[in-house]
C-alpha positions as a Python dict, from the first residue, in 0.01 Angstrom:
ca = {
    (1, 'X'): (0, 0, 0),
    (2, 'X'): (124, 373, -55),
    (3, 'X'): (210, 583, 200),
    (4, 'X'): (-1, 863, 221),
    (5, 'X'): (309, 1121, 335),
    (6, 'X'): (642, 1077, 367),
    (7, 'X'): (863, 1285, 661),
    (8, 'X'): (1115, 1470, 522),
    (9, 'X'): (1315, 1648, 798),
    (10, 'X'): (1017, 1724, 1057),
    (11, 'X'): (790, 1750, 745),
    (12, 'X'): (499, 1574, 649),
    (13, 'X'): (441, 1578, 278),
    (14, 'X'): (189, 1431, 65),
    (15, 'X'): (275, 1188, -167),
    (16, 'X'): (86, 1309, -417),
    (17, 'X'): (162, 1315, -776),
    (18, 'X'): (36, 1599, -1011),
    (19, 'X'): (-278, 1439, -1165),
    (20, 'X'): (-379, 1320, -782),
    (21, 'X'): (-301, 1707, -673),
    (22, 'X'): (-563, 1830, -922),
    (23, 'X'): (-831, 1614, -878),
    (24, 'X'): (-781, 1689, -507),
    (25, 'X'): (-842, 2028, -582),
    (26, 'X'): (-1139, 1996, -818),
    (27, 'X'): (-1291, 1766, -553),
    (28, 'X'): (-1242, 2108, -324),
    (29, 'X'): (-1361, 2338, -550),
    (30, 'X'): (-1701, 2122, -604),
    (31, 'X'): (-1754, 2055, -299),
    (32, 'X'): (-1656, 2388, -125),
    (33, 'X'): (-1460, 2249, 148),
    (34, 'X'): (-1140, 2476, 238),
    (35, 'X'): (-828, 2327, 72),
    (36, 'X'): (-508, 2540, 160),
    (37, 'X'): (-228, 2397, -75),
    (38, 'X'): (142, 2445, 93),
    (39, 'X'): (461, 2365, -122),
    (40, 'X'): (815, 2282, 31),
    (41, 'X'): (1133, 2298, -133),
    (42, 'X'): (1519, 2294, 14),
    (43, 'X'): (1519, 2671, 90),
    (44, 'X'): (1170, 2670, 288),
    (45, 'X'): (1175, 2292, 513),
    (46, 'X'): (1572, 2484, 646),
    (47, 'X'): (1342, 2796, 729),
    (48, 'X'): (1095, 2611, 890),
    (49, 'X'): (1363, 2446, 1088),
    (50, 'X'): (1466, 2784, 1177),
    (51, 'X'): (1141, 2963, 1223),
    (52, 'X'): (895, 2817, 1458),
    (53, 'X'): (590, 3035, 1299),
    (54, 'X'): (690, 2980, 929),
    (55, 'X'): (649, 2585, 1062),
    (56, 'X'): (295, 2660, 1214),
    (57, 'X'): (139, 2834, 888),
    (58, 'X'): (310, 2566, 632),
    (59, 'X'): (214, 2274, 899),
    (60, 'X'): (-165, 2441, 907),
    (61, 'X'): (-204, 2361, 482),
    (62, 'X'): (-458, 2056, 441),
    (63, 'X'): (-170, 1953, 178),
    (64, 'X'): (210, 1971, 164),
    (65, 'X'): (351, 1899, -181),
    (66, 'X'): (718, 1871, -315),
    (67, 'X'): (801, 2183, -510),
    (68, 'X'): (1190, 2134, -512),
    (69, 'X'): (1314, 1807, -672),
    (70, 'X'): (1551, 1819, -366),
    (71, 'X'): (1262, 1732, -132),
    (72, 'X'): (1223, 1447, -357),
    (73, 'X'): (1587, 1321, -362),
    (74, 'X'): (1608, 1362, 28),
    (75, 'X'): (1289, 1148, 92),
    (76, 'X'): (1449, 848, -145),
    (77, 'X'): (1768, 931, 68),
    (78, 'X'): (1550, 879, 390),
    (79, 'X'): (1367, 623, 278),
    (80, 'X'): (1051, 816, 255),
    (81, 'X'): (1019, 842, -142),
    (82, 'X'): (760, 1047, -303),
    (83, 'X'): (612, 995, -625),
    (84, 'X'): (712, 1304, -792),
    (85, 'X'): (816, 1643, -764),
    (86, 'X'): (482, 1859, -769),
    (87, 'X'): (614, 2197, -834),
    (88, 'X'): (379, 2541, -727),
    (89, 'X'): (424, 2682, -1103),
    (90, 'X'): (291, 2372, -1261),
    (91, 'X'): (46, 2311, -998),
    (92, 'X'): (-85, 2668, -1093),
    (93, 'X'): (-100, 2598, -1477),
    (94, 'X'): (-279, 2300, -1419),
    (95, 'X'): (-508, 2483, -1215),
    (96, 'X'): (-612, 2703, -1500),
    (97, 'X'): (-602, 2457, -1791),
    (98, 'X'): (-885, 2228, -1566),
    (99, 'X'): (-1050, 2543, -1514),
    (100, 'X'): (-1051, 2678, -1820),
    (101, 'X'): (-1270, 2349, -1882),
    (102, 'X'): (-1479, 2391, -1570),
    (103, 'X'): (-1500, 2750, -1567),
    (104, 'X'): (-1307, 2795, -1260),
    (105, 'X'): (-1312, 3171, -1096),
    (106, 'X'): (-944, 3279, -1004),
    (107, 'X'): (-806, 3554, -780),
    (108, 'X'): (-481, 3674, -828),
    (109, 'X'): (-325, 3822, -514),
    (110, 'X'): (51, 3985, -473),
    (111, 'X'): (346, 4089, -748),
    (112, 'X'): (356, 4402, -871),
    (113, 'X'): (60, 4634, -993),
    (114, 'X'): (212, 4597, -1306),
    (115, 'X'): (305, 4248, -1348),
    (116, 'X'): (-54, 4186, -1181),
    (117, 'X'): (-206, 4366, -1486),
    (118, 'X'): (15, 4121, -1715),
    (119, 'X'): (-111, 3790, -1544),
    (120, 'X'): (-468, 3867, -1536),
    (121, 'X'): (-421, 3964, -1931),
    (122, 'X'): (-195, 3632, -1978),
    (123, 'X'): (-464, 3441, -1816),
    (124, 'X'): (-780, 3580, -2000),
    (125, 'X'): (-583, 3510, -2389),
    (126, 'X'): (-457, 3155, -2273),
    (127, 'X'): (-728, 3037, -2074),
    (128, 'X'): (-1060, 3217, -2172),
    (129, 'X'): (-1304, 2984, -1998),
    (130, 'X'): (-1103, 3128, -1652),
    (131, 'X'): (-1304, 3412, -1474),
    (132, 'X'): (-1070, 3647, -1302),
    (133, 'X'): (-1290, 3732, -1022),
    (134, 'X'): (-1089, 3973, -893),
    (135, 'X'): (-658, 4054, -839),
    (136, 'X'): (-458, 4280, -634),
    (137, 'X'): (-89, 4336, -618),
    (138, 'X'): (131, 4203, -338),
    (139, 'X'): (184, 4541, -170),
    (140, 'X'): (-8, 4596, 152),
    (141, 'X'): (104, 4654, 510),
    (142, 'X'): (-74, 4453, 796),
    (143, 'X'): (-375, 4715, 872),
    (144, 'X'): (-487, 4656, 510),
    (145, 'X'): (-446, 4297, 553),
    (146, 'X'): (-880, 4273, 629),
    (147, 'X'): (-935, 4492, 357),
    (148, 'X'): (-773, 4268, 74),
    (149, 'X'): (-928, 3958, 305),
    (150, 'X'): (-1282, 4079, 242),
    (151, 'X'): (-1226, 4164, -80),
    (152, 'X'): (-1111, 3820, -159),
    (153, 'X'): (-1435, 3717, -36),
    (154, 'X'): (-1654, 3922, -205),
    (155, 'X'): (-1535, 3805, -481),
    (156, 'X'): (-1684, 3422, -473),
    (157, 'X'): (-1350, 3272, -605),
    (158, 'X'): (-1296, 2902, -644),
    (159, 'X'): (-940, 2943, -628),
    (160, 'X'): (-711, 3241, -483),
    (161, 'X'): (-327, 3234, -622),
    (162, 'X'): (-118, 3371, -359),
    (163, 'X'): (223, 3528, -496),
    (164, 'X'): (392, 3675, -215),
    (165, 'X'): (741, 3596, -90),
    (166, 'X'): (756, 3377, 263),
    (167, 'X'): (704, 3446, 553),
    (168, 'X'): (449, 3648, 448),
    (169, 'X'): (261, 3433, 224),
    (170, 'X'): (233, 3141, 501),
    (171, 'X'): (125, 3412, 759),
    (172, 'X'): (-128, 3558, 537),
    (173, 'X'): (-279, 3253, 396),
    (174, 'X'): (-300, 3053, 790),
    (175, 'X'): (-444, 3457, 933),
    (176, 'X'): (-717, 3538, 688),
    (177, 'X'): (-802, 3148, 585),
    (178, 'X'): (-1172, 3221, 764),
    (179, 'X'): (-1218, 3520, 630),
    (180, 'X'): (-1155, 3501, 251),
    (181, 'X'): (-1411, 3170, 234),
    (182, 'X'): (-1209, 3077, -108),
    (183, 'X'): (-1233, 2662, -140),
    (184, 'X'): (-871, 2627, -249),
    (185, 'X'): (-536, 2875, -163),
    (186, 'X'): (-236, 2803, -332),
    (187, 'X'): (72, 2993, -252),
    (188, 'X'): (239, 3053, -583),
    (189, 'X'): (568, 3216, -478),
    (190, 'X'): (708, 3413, -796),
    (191, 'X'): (490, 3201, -1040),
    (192, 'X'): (346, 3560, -1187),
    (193, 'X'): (698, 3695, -1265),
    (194, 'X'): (711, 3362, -1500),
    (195, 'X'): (416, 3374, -1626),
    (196, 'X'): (435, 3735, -1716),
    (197, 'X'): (780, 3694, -1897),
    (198, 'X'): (955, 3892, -1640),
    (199, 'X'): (1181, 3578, -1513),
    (200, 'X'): (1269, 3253, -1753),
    (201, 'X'): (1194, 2957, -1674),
    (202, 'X'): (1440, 2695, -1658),
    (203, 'X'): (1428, 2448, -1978),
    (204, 'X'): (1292, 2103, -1886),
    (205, 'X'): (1589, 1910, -1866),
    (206, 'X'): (1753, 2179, -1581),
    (207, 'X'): (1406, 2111, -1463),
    (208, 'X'): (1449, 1699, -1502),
    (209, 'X'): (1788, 1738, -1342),
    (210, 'X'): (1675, 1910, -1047),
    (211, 'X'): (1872, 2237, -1118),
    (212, 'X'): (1603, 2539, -1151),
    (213, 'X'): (1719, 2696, -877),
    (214, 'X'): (2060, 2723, -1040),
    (215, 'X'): (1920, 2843, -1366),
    (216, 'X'): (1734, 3134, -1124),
    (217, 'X'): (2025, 3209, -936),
    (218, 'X'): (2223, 3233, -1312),
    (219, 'X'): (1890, 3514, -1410),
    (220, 'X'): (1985, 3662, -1088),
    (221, 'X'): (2307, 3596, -958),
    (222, 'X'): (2355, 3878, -695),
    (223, 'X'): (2041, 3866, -496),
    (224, 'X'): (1997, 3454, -542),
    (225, 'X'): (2338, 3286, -494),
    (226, 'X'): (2400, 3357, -134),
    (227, 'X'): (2053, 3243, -53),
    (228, 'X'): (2059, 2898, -237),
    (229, 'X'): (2412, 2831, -152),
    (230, 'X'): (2334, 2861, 209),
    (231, 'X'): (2006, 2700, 228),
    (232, 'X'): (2107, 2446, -42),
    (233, 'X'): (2395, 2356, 218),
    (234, 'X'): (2213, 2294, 476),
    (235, 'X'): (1921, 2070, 338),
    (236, 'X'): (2217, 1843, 232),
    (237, 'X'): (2353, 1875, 548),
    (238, 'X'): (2035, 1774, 749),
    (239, 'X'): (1960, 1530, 521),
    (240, 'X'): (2279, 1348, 565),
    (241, 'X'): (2295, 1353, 959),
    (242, 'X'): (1945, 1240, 953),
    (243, 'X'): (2044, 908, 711),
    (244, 'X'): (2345, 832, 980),
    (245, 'X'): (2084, 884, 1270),
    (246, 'X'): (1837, 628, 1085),
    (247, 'X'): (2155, 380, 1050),
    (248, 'X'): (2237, 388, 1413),
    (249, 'X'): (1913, 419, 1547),
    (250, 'X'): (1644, 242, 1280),
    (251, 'X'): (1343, 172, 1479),
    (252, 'X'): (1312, 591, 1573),
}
């Protein structure tokens, strides 16, 4: 039988592959129970390790998925495998192709007023059948945090695309879960910036070899390679004391 999550470093995530994801979320959407989708790669399961309330809001999702193939090579490492790497971007796009078959309603919430404009145009020429109920860029300070809430509400989305960096994101999405009333909230990270044409994605075999972080930090090599580097580090690092704990001590 499959296990239904595997622990990778403190970290319970679904095993899930992408076709399962989606139906999970149409299943959501149809029945309008609350799904809040949270994604974990390298950089974000070392923050959580860090960051006791970054831990709370990802732990709150109703789903963790794999966004970084590393999270998928450490739970083979850990004997925890997952099916597949379910990344945010294509769980977003897969989002809109369903829905541009089922007539989803969207919300696009956070990047820049500009690149905001961009995505909601991107969305209504590639998907037409997608109603974008409503979008608002990522820049708002906590006192207009009920505001954009209600709004997000009023709108009577099926889905709400969050692209605001973490913390923030988590914190936002676990605060105003209630409030918003959206059936599914996926935290797409700087999916708009792709989708827009602002950022490149990385071709599919960088992709296949688990490298798009180093074909981001390539785009943007002064504000990404100290970050990766680090984090990157220390997944490996945790990973590998973890393995030599599970040799010495294999019923824990």
């Amino acid at each position: 039988m499959t296990k239904t999550k595997s622990i990778v470093l403190g970290t319970p995530v679904d095993a899930l592959d992408m076709q399962q994801t989606l139906d999970v979320v149409h299943a959501a959407i149809k029945s309008r129970k609350s799904l809040n989708i949270g994604v974990v790669n390298a950089a974000k399961i070392v923050n959580m390790l860090r960051n006791v309330d970054l831990r709370e809001d990802v732990l709150s999702s109703d789903i963790i998925l794999a966004d970084g193939a590393s999270v998928v090579w450490a739970s083979k490492m850990l004997n925890e495998p997952l099916p597949e790497r379910v990344a945010g971007i294509d769980i977003m796009y897969g989002i809109l192709e369903r829905g541009n078959k089922e007539n989803y309603r969207v919300y696009c919430l956070g990047a820049t007023e500009e690149i905001s404009k961009i995505v909601e145009n991107e969305i209504h020429e590639r998907f037409p059948n997608v109603v974008v109920a409503g979008r608002r860029n990522g820049y708002f300070n906590e006192d207009e945090e009920e505001a954009v809430a209600k709004d997000i509400a009023n709108s009577k989305a099926d889905v709400l695309f969050v692209a605001i960096t973490s913390p923030k994101k988590e914190n936002f999405m676990a605060k105003w879960n209630d409030i918003m009333n959206v059936p599914v909230v996926h935290g797409v990270g700087g999916s708009f910036d792709v989708m827009s044409g602002k950022v490149e994605r990385a071709p599919k075999i960088w992709q296949k070899l688990g490298l798009e972080w180093l074909y981001r930090v390539k785009q943007e090599p002064g504000r990404l390679w100290k970050r990766y580097l680090v984090t990157n580090t220390l997944f490996v690092w945790h990973v590998l004391k973890e393995c030599c704990r599970k040799l010495i001590h294999p019923s824990t």
